[in-house]
N, C-alpha and C positions, 0 to 999 in steps of 0.2 A: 406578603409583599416582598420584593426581589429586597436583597440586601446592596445589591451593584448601584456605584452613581445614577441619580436621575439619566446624564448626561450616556452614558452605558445602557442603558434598558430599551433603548430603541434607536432608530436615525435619527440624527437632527440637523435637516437641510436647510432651516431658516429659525431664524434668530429674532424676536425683536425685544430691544434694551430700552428700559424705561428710567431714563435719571434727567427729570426737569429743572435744571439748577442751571447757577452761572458759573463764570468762568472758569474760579478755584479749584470747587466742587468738580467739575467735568473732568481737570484736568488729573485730578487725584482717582477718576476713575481708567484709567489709560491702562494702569496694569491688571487691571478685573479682564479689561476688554482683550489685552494682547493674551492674556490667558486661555479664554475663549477660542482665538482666533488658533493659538497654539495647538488648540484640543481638537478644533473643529474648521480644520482648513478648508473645505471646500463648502463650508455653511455661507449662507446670505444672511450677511448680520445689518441689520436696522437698527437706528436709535431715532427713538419718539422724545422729542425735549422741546425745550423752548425756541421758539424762531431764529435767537440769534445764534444758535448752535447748528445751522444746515454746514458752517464754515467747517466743524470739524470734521466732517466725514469726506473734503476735500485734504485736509491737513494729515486726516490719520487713517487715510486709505488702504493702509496695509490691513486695519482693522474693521475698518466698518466700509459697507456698501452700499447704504440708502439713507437717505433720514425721512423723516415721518415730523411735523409740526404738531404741539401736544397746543391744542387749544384751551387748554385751564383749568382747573377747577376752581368752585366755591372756597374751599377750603384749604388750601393751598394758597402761599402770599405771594409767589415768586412772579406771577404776572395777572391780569384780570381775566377772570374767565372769559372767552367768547362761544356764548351761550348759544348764537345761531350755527356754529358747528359741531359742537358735540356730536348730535347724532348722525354727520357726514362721516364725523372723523372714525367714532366707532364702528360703522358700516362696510365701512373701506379697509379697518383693521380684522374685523372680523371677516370677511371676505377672504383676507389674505391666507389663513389659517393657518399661522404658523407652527413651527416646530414645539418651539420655547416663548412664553414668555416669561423676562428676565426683571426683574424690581429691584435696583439698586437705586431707589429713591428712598432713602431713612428705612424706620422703622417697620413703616408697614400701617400705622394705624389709619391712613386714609389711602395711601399706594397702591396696597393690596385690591383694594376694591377695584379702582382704576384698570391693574395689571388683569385683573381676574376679566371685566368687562371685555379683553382683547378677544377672547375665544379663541386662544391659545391650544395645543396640543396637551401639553405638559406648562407648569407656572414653578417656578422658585424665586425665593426672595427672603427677606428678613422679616420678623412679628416678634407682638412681644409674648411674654408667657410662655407659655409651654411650645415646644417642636410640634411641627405641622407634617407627619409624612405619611404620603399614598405612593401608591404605583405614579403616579401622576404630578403630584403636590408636594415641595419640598419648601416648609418654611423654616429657618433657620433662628434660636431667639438674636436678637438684635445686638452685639457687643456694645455695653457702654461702656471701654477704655478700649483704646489704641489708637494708633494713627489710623486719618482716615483710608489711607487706599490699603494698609492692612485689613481693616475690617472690610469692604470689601473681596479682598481677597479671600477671607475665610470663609464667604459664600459660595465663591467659583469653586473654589476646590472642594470644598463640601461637594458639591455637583459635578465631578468628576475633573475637573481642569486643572491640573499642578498647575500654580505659577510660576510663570516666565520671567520672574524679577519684580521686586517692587520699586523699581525705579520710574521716575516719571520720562516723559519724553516733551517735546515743543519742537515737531521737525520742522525748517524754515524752508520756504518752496521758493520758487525764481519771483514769482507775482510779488512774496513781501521785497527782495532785493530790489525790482523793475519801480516797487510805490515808494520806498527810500529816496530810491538814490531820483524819482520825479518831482519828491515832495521837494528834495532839498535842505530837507529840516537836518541833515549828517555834510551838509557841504563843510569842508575846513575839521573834520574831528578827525583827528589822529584812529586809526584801531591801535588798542590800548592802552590807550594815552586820557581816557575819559572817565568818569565816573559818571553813573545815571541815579539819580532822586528821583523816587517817585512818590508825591504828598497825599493824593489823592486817594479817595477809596470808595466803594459804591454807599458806605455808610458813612456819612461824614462824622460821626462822632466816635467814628475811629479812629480818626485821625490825627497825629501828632500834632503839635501846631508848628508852622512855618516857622518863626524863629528859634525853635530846638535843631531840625531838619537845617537851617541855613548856616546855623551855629556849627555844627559835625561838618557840613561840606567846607566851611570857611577853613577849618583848621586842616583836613586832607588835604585840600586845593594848597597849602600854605606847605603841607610834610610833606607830601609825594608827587606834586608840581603838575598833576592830574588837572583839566579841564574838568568843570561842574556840569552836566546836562540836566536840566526838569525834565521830566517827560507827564505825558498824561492824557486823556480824553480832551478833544476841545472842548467840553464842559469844565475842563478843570483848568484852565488858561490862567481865572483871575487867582486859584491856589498857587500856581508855578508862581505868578507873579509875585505873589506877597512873598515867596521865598526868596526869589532875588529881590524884593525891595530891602531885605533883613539881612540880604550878603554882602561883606565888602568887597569880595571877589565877582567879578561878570561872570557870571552864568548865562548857555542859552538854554535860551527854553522853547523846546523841543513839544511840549504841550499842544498837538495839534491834531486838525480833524486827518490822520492818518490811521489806519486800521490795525489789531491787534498784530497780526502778522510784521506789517513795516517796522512796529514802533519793539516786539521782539528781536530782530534784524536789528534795531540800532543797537539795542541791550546787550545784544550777542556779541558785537565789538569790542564793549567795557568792560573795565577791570572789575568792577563791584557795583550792586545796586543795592543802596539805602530804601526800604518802604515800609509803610502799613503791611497790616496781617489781611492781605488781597490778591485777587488774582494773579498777579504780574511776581509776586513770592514764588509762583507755583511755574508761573512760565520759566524764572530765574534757574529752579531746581530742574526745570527743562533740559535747557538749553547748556548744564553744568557751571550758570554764571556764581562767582561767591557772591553772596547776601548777606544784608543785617537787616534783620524781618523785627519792628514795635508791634510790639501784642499789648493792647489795652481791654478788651472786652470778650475774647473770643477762648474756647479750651485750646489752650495750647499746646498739649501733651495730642490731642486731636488734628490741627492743623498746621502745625511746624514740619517745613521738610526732613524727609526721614535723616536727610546726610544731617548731624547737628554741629561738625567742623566747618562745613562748606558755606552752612546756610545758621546764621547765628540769631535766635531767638530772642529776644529780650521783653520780657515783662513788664511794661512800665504806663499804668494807667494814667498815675497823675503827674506823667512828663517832670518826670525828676531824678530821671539817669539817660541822661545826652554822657556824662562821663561816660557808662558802661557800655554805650553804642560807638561812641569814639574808641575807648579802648580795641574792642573787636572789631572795627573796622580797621584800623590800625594793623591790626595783627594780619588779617587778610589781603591786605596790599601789602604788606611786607612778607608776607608768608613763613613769619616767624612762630610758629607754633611749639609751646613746648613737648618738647619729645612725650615724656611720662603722660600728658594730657591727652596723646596721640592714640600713643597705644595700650590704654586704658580704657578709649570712650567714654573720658569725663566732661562733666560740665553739659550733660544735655540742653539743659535751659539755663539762663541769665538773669 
C-alpha cells in the first residue's frame, strides 16, 4: 500500500461530507471543511446532513458546493428516520460516484456503515479500535480528548490537508442584514451600546434558570450603562420572558421567529453575549463576539471555544456561580485583563 495521503494517491474531483448534526456541531466542523477546500480547490465538495443545514452551503460557499438531505437513520437520534427514502437517497448517491467519501460524523460505530453505503471512490473517517488502512480506506481511531474541531482536524490532515486554522467562521451575507433591519426586532439599539442573553438551548435542561441570567444582566445594565437584548427561537419567547420578568432593568426581547443568520447580525453589533453551552456560543466565536458560555452538562474541555480569553467557560451545573459569570463578564466589557493571565494562557476553564 502507498505510504502518500489517501488525499495524494489519485484525483479527487468530488467530495461528499457526511456530518448529520445541529447547529454547534456543523459549526466546529468549518475548519475540517476550509481545510479540504485549501487542499483541493477545484474539488465539488457536498455535505449530506440534516435538512436544516441546506442554509450552510449558501453561508459557507467558499467551501462547499451542493448539499445532499441525509434522510435518517434508525439509530441515530438527531432527527426520525424517513424510511420511504432511504433507498432514493442511496441510489442518487451511489449514482454520483464520488471521489471521496468523508465521515466526520463521531466515531464511526454506526456512520461508517452509512459513509460506506455512499459507493464512494475512496472513504475515511474515524473508528474505534485499531487503524483502518487500504489503498482505498483510511479509518482513523477516534480521539477521546480535544477540542472538537481539533479532532476533526486531526482527520483532514491525516488524509493529506494541512489545516488552514482552527478557527471558526459565521460569515453574515446581505439577506441576514435585509431580515433585521425588516424584522425590526434592532430598531433603537445602539451598535455597541447592547448586550445580547441568550436563555434558551435545544436541550432545556441545559439551561440556566432565568433569574441567575436576569440577575448578571441587571448588574452590567447598571456597571456599563449597556442596553439588555433576549434573543432566541420564537420557541423560546415565554424563556426571554421570564428573564425580563426577573429584571429590574427593561430589556427587549429580541426572541423572535427571525432566522439564524438575522438574529447573528444582531449579535454581531453587541458588546458581549451571555449563554448556554449552544449553538449561538459557536456563532459567537464566529463572528469574534466575547462570550460567557454556562456549561452544566456537556464536556467542556470538548465544546468551549478554542479562544478561552475571548470566550469564557464557566462550569456551573447547580447554578451557583452567577458571581463567577459576572466576574468575567465584567472583565470583558471592560477589557481589563490581567497582563500575566494574558500571556501565560491561564485559566482555560472557570
Amino acid at each position: 500500500m502507498s505510504r502518500r495521503p489517501l488525499l495524494h494517491r489519485f484525483d479527487v474531483e468530488s467530495i461528499v461530507v457526511f456530518r448529520a448534526l445541529q447547529l454547534g456541531d456543523m459549526l466546529c466542523a468549518v475548519p475540517a471543511l476550509r481545510a479540504l477546500r485549501a487542499a483541493l480547490p477545484s474539488a465539488h465538495i457536498v455535505l449530506a446532513g440534516l435538512p436544516w443545514a441546506a442554509q450552510l452551503v449558501r453561508r459557507f460557499s467558499a467551501y462547499l458546493d451542493e448539499f445532499l438531505s441525509f434522510p435518517g437513520h434508525p439509530l441515530l437520534p438527531e432527527q426520525p428516520a424517513r424510511h420511504g427514502e432511504l433507498t432514493s437517497f442511496y441510489s442518487t448517491v451511489c449514482a454520483r460516484q464520488f471521489g471521496l467519501a468523508l465521515q466526520l460524523h463521531g466515531s464511526g460505530d454506526i456512520t461508517n456503515h452509512i459513509v460506506a453505503g455512499f459507493g464512494a471512490r475512496a472513504m475515511a473517517g474515524h473508528c474505534r479500535g485499531a487503524p483502518v488502512a487500504t489503498e482505498r480506506t483510511v479509518l482513523a481511531p477516534y480521539p477521546d480528548i480535544g477540542a472538537e474541531p481539533e479532532r476533526l482536524l486531526q482527520l483532514t490532515t491525516r488524509i493529506g490537508a494541512p489545516a488552514a486554522g482552527s478557527h471558526l467562521e459565521f460569515p453574515l451575507l446581505r439577506e441576514d442584514e435585509d431580515e433585521l433591519a425588516a424584522s425590526g426586532v434592532a430598531d433603537g439599539l445602539e451598535p455597541n451600546g447592547y448586550i445580547c442573553v441568550h436563555p434558551g438551548a435545544r436541550q432545556r435542561d441545559k439551561c440556566w434558570p432565568p433569574e441567575c441570567f436576569a440577575g448578571v444582566a441587571d448588574r452590567l445594565a447598571d456597571e456599563f450603562g449597556v442596553s439588555v437584548v433576549l434573543t432566541g427561537s420564537q420557541a423560546e419567547v415565554p424563556l426571554a420572558e421570564a428573564v425580563a420578568a426577573h429584571m429590574r432593568t427593561p430589556a427587549v426581547i429580541a426572541a423572535a421567529p427571525i432566522s439564524i443568520g438575522a438574529m447573528a447580525a444582531l449579535m454581531s453589533r453587541s458588546r458581549l453575549l451571555i449563554c448556554n453551552d449552544t449553538g449561538v456560543s459557536h456563532i459567537a466565536a464566529g463572528l469574534g463576539l466575547n462570550s460567557v458560555v454556562v456549561f452544566s452538562k456537556a464536556d467542556i474541555a470538548r465544546w468551549a471555544p478554542l479562544d478561552r480569553l475571548r470566550h469564557r467557560c464557566i462550569w456551573d451545573p447547580g447554578a451557583e456561580r452567577a458571581s463567577v459569570v459576572l466576574q468575567h463578564a465584567r472583565t470583558l466589557l471592560s477589557g481589563t485583563e490581567p497582563s500575566r493571565q494574558r500571556a501565560a494562557g491561564m485559566w482555560p476553564y472557570w
